[in-house]
C-alpha positions in Angstrom: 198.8 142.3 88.6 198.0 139.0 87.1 196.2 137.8 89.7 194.3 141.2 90.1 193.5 140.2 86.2 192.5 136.4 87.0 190.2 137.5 90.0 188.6 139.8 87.5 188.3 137.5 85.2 186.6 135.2 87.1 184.4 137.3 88.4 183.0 138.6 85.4 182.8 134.8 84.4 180.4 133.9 87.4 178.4 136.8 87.0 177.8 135.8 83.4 176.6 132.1 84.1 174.2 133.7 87.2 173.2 136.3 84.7 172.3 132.8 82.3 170.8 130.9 84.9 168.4 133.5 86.2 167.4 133.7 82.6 166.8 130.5 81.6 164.9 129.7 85.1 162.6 132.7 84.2 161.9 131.3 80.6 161.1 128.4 82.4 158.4 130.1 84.6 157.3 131.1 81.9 156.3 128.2 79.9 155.0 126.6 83.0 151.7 125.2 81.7 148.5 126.9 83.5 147.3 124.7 86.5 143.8 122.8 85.7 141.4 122.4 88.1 140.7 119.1 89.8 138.0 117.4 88.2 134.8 117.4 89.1 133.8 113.8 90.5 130.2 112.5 90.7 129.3 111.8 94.0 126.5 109.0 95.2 127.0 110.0 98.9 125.7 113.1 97.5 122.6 111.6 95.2 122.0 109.2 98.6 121.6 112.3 100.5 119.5 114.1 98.4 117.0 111.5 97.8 116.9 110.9 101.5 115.8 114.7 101.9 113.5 115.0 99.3 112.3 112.1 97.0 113.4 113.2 93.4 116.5 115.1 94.3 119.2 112.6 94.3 117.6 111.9 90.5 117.8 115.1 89.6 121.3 115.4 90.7 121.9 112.6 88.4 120.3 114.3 85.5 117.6 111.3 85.5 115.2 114.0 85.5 112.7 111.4 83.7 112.8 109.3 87.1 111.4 112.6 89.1 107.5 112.2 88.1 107.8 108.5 88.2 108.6 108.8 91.5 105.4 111.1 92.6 103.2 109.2 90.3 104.2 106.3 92.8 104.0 108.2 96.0 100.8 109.6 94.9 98.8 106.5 94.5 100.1 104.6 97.3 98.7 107.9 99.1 95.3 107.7 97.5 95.3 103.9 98.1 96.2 104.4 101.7 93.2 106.9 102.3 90.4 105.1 100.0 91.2 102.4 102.8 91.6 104.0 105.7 87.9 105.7 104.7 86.5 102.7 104.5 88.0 101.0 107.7 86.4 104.1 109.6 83.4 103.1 107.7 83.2 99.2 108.9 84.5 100.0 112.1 81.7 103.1 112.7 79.2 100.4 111.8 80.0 97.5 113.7 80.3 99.7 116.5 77.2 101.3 116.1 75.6 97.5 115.0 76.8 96.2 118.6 76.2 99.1 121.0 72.4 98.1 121.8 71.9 102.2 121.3 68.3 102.2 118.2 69.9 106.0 117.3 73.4 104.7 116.1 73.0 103.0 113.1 75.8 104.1 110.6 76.1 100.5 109.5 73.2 102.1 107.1 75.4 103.7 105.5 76.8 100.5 104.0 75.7 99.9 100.5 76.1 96.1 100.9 74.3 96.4 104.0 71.5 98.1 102.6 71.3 96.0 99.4 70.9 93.0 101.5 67.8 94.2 103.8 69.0 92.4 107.1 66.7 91.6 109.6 68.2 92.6 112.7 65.7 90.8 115.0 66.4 87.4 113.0 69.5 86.1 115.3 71.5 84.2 112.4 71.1 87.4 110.2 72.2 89.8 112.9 75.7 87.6 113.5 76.1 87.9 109.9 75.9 91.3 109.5 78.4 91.3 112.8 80.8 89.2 111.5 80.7 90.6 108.1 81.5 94.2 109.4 84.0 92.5 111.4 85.7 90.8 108.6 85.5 94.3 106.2 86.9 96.1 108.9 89.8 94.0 109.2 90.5 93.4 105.6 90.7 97.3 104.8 92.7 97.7 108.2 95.2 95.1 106.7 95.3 96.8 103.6 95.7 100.1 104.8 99.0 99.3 107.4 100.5 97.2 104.2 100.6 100.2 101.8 101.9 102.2 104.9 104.6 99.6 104.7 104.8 100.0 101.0 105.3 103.6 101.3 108.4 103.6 103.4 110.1 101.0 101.1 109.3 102.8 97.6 110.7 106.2 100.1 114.2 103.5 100.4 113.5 102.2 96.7 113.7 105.9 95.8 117.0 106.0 97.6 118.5 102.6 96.0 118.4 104.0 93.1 119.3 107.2 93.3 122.6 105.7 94.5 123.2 103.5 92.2 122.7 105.6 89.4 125.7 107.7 91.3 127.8 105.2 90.8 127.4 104.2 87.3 127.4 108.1 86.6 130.7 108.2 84.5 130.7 104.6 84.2 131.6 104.6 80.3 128.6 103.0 77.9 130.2 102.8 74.7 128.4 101.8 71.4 131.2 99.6 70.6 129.2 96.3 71.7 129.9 94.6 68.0 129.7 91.1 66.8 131.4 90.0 63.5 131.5 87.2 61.9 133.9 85.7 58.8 134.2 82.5 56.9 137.6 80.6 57.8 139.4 77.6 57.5 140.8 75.4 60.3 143.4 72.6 59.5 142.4 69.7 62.2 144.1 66.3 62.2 145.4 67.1 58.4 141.8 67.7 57.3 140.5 71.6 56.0 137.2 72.0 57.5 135.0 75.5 56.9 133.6 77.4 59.5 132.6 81.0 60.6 134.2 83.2 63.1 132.5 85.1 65.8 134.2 88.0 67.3 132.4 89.8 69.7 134.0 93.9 71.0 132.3 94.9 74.6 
């Protein structure tokens, strides 16, 4: 009968303490705090992208939205630039052609303000090679001019790029106002002797 009693006993015992456990492991699913989402990380593979897709983008998705019509302004005159010399290449060129082709009905070297200003005599030999080697030396100049900005244009595309990266990855690079410099009057004790100076202290 005793033991009947001690099994009981026991029993009831263990189902007590499971009875406590489950309890307390509930209350502490319960205070479990609520899980916060990662956080958010700027990316400049992202901004490189973008700005490699459309010129502006990556700037935007830096929130340099200020750099956006900079950046047109720039593609827009090195456009303009790149036509008012490609216009007048076509201009030179159409004239020295038209100057060297023997053909009366071609002259579009006419055209030519300079040209026309200066009242060449094309039967005069000496006066006919300069006019030729004029048109020849316009021509080329504007040519020149013309493939350089077409250069220019491609690196202000990567220039566009450059920075939109680099702006990426100073994005949550922290630019505190604390940059301080103070300054006190002290003493310093050298060789037994009290001499007064100022401090500098400087907080970046």
């Amino acid at each position: 009968m005793k033991n009947i009693l001690i099994v009981i006993q026991l029993l009831a015992v263990l189902n007590l303490q499971a009875q406590l456990v489950d309890t307390d492991t509930l209350k502490t699913v319960k205070k479990l705090p609520p899980v916060e989402e990662e956080e958010k990380v700027h990316s400049p593979r992202k901004a490189t992208i973008y700005s490699a897709i459309l010129p502006g983008l990556g700037q935007a998705y830096n929130k340099k939205y200020w750099k956006i019509p900079i950046i047109y302004i720039g593609f827009g005159a090195i456009g303009y630039f790149i036509d008012w010399n490609n216009e007048n290449y076509q201009l030179f060129r159409t004239g020295y052609r038209h100057l060297t082709d023997d053909d009366p009905e071609t002259q579009d070297y006419l055209k030519i303000e300079a040209v026309r200003r200066n009242n060449y005599d094309l039967n005069n030999p000496t006066q006919f090679n300069n006019l030729k080697t004029a048109l020849s030396k316009q021509q080329d100049y504007y040519r020149r001019n013309r493939d350089l900005l077409f250069i220019s244009i491609v690196g202000f595309y990567g220039l566009n790029i450059i920075d939109a990266s680099v702006d990426a990855h100073l994005f949550d690079f922290d630019i505190g106002d604390d940059l301080t410099m103070n300054w006190q009057p002290s003493m310093l004790n050298i060789d037994n002797n009290f001499i007064y100076c100022v401090n500098f202290r400087f907080n970046f």
